[in-house]
C-alpha positions, 0 to 999 in steps of 0.5 A, a space after each residue: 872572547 869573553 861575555 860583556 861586563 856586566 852580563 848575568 852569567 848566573 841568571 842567564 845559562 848560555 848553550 855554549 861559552 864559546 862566543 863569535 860575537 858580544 856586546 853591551 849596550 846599558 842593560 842589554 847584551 846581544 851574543 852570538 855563540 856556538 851552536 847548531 839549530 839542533 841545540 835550540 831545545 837544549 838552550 832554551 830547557 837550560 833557561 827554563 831550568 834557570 827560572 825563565 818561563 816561554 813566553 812566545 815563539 816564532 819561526 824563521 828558515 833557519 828554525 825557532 827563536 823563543 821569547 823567555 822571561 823570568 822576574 830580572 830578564 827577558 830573554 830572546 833566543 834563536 838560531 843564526 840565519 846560516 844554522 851553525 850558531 845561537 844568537 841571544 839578546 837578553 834585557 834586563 827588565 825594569 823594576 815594578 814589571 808585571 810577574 813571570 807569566 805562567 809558562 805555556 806549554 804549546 811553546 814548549 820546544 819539544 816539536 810544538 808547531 809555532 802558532 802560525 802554523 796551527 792557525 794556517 788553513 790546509 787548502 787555499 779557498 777555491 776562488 769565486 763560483 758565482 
């Protein structure tokens, strides 16, 4: 399989060209390639080197996905809900959008918690005394 016409091969580094699925929707690409969730930290240094910039962070079961962005694309990147592939969608984005913001380094994905779980308390309030 090959990536979608029109895809920014370029601009857009892959982990891996092995793709399970791709399509194309007007200027959006949806991919499904090779790779574990082990490999999500490399996936997302290659686009940073790439000029995208972290711009948010989540977490599921089967690990992080990143939101990343550069002055053409924006770019979401994350792990298979079964751990053994990486799924992109990536955006052209429209002219005249606000520029890259800088990139936050608590998202970074050298094992920085994602914000939920820095914001979550450690103890579960008591309950009421009263």
């Amino acid at each position: 399989m090959k990536v979608p016409d029109g895809f920014p091969v370029a601009q857009v580094p892959l982990q891996s060209t092995s793709l399970r699925a791709a399509e194309r929707s007007g200027d959006a690409w949806n991919l499904t390639v090779d790779g574990h969730a082990d490999q999500i930290a490399d996936a997302v240094s290659k686009l940073k080197d790439a000029g995208f910039a972290v711009v948010g962070q989540s977490r599921t079961d089967a690990g992080p996905t990143y939101s990343l962005s550069s002055t053409e694309y924006s770019v979401r990147v994350g792990v298979s809900a079964d751990g053994k592939d990486l799924e992109y969608g990536v955006v052209a984005r429209a002219k005249g959008d606000a520029a890259t913001p800088a990139p936050d380094a608590s998202a970074s994905p050298e094992g920085a918690a994602s914000p939920e779980a820095s914001a979550a308390p450690e103890e579960s309030p008591a309950g009421d005394e009263g």
